[in-house]
C-alpha positions in Angstrom: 60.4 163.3 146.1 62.6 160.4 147.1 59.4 157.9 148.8 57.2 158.8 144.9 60.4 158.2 143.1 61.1 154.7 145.1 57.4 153.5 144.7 57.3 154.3 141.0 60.3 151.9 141.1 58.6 149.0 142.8 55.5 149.7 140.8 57.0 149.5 137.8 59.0 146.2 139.0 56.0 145.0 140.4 54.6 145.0 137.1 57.6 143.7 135.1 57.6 140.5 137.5 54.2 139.9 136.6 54.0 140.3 133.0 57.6 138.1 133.0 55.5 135.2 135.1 52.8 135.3 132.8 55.1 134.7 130.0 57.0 132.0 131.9 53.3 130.5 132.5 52.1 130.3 128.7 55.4 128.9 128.0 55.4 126.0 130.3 51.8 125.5 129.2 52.7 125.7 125.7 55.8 123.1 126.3 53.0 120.6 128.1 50.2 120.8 126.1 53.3 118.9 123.3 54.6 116.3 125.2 53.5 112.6 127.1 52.8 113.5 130.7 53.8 110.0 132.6 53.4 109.4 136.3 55.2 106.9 137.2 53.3 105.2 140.1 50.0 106.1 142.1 48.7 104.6 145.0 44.7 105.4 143.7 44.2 101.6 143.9 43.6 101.1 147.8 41.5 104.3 148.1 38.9 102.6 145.2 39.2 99.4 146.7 38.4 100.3 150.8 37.2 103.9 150.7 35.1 103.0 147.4 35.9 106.3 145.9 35.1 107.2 142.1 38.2 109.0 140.9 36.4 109.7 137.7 35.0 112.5 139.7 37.5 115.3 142.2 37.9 114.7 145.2 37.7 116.5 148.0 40.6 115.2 149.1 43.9 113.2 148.0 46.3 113.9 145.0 44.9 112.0 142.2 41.2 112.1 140.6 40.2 111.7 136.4 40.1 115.6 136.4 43.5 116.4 138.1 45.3 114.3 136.1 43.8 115.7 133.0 44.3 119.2 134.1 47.8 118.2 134.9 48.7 117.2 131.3 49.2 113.3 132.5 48.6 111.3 129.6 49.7 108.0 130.9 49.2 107.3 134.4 50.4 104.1 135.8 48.7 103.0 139.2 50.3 100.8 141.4 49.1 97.5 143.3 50.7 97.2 146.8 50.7 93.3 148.3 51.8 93.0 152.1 55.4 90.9 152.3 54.2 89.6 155.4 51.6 86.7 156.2 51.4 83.5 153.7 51.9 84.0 150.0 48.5 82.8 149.1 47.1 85.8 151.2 49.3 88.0 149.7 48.8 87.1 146.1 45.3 86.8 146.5 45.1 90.6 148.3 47.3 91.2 144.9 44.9 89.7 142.1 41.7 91.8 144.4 43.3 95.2 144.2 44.3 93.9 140.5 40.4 93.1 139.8 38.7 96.1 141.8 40.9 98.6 139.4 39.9 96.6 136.5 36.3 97.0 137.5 36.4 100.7 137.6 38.2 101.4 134.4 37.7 104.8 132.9 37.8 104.6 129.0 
């Protein structure tokens, strides 16, 4: 009598947690679906530029693709260009202006 009474107790908690998730759930989707999702900085700009990826489509890998950040309520995503501090400045400011120009060249409107 004691085991049925103690698993209609976690059954009925079991299903209490779930239906108070679910709720939780719609309301954070609710919440994000009426504000500006911003990510600050992503380093997408090396990965178009050397491993030639399209992150218009997933990936199979890596954080950041068109279609996560859309699914992720981002809204404004700002990527950012990494220059070496080492070497001569004209190297570094011209391995700037490339990763610059290959983003520009794979803009997704």
């Amino acid at each position: 009598m004691r085991s049925s009474l103690l698993r209609l107790f976690v059954v009925v908690g079991l299903c209490t947690s779930a239906a108070l998730a679910q709720e939780a759930n719609d309301r954070a989707r609710r919440i994000q679906a009426s504000v500006l999702g911003v990510d600050g900085h992503n380093d997408t700009v090396q990965r178009i530029m050397f491993e030639n990826v399209d992150i218009g489509n997933r990936l199979p890998d890596g954080a950041i693709d068109i279609p996560r950040l859309q699914e992720g309520g981002i809204h404004v995503p700002f990527f950012a260009l990494w220059v070496p501090t080492y070497g001569f400045r004209t190297r570094q400011a011209h391995a700037g202006l490339s990763r610059r120009n290959a983003a520009r060249s794979r803009q997704i409107s």
